[in-house]
N, C-alpha and C positions, 0 to 999 in steps of 0.2 A: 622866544622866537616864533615858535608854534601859535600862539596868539595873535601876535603881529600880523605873520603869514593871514590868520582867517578872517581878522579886521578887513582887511581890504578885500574878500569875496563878497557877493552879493549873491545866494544860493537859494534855493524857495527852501520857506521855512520848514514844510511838512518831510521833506528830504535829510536823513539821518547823515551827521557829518562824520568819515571815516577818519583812518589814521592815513590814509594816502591822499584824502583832500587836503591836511594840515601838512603835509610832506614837501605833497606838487600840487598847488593850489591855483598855479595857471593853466597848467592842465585839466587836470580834473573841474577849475571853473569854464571850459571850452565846450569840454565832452557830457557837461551835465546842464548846458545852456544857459549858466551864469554869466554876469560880466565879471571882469576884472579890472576892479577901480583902478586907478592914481595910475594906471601905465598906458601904453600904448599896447595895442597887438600887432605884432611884427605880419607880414605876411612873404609868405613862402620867398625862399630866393630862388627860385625855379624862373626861369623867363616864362612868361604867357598865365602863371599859378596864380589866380588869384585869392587860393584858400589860407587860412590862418597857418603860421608856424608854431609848431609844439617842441621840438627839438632840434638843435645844428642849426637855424633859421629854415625849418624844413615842415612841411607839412606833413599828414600822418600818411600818404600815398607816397610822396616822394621819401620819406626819414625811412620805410618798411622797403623801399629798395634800395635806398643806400644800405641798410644794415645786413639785406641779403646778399645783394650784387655787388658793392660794393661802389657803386655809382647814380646816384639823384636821378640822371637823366635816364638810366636802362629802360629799354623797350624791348619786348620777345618780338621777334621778327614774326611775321606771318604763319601762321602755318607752325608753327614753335620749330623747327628746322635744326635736330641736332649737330653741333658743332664737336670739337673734334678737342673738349676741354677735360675728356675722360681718357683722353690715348695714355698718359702715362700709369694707370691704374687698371684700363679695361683688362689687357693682355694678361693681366695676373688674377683673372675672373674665372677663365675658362682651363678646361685639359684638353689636348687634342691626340684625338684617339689613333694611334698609327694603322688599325687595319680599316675604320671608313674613310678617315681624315677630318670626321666632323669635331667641331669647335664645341664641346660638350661646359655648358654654362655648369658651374658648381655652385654659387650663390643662391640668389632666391627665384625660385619658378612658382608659378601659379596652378592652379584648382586643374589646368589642362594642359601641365610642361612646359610649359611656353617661359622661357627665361624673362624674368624682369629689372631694369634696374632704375634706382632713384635718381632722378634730375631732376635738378634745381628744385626740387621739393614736389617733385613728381615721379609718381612707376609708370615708364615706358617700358616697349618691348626692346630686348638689347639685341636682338634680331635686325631690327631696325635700325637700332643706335648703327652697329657696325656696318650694313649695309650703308649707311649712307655717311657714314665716314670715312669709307675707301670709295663706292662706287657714285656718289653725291645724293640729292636730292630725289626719291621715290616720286614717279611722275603722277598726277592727279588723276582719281579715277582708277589708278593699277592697286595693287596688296601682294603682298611678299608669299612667295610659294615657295616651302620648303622640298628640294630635289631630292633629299636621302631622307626623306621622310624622320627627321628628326626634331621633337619643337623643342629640343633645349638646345640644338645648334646652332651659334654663331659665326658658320664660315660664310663670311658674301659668296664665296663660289660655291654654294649652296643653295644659294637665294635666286630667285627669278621674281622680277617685277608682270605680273599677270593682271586679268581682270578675275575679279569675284567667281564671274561661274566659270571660269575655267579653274579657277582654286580649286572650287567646290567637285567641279568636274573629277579635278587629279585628286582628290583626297580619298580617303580610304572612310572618313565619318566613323558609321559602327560597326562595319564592314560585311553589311548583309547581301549588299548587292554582287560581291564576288564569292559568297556563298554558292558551292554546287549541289547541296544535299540539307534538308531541313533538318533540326536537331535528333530526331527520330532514325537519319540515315535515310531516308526517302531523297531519290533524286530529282531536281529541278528539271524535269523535260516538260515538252509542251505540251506533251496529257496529260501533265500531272502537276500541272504548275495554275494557279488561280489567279487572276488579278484581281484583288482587291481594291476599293472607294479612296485610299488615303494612299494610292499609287506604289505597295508593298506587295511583297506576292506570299502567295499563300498554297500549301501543300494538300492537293485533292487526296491521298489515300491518309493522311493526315483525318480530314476532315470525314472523311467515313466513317473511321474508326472510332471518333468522336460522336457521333450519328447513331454508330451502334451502341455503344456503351451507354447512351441517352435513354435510348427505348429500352434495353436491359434491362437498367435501371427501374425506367418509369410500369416495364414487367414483370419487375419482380426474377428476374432470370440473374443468375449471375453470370457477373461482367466475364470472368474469366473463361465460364464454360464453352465448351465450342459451340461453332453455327450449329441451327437446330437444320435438318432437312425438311423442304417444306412437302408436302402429300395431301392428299384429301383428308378431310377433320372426320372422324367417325362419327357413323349415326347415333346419335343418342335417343331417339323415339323408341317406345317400346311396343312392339304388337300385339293386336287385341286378337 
């Protein structure tokens, strides 16, 4: 039968024949640029498809969405726009906390808490999924701001549709900017607060202390000892 089968390919010679070319021998003579003698090649039954059929009368674009979607013709709608094909599974994702009320994701979250879940052979945010499966469509241009400052919470009455810098605005980042005191305990007033080039502020009695310890150093004094008093240096000439 296997012989049969590879009689009738026409495959370049320098090209090693496998046990899946002697298998599926119209296939594999498609996908390796062979003809395929004594038959006809079908083409797609997709209306408007003009590409070859490999399987089901299906081409290999339309046969990869029939076998995931479960229909020939599926198309993601714009914007891929989640739909609401997760309601009976999502609810059994999260635990909701009785003293904030946030929707605490238990699955899989990412490198920065932020809850993820698989669709249709994709990781979305499930922030999002749920947002827009109770409250619809997140409008273009806006990003989901979370209110109790939670990224594994899934409750839409959590969510606010914002722009970027206002995100950015409400976020907390690494939280230096609502810092009152530098790590040293030094407090951020305006005499003693520096702005730095890369728009971070920076602690002047910080930066003395640094200063001293510098020259210390490069004096040979040690770092720890207290301030010297400064006076006039003694005469070292001797009298004739």
């Amino acid at each position: 039968m296997f012989s049969a089968c590879y009689s009738e390919i026409n495959l370049p010679s320098c090209r090693k024949v496998s046990r899946t070319s002697m298998r599926f021998p119209r296939t594999v003579a498609h996908r390796q640029g062979g003809v395929f003698k004594g038959a006809t090649m079908k083409k797609c039954s997709v209306d408007g498809c003009e590409k070859t059929a490999i399987a089901k009368e299906l081409c290999w674009k339309h046969y990869m969405r029939y076998r995931h979607h479960g229909d020939a013709n599926f198309v993601c709608p714009p914007g891929r726009p989640l739909i609401n094909s997760y309601a009976n599974t999502f609810d059994r994702r999260y635990t909701v906390n009785p003293v904030t009320g946030c929707w605490e994701w238990n699955r899989y979250t990412d490198r920065l808490g932020y809850a993820r879940l698989l669709y249709h052979g994709k990781m979305v945010l499930a922030h999002r999924f749920s947002y827009e499966r109770k409250k619809g469509e997140i409008p273009k241009g806006l990003e989901l701001d979370h209110l109790c400052r939670n990224p594994k919470c899934v409750n839409p009455d959590h969510l606010e549709a914002v722009t970027h810098a206002v995100n950015v605005q409400r976020g907390l980042g690494n939280g230096f900017k609502h810092k009152t005191h530098c790590k040293h305990g030094h407090e951020f007033t305006k005499s003693n607060t520096i702005a730095r080039p890369n728009n971070r502020r920076g602690c002047k009695a910080c930066r003395t202390i640094s200063d001293r310890n510098r020259y210390r150093k490069k004096a040979g004094i040690p770092i720890g000892a207290p301030p010297q008093k400064r006076g006039p240096k003694p005469c070292t000439q001797q009298l004739h």
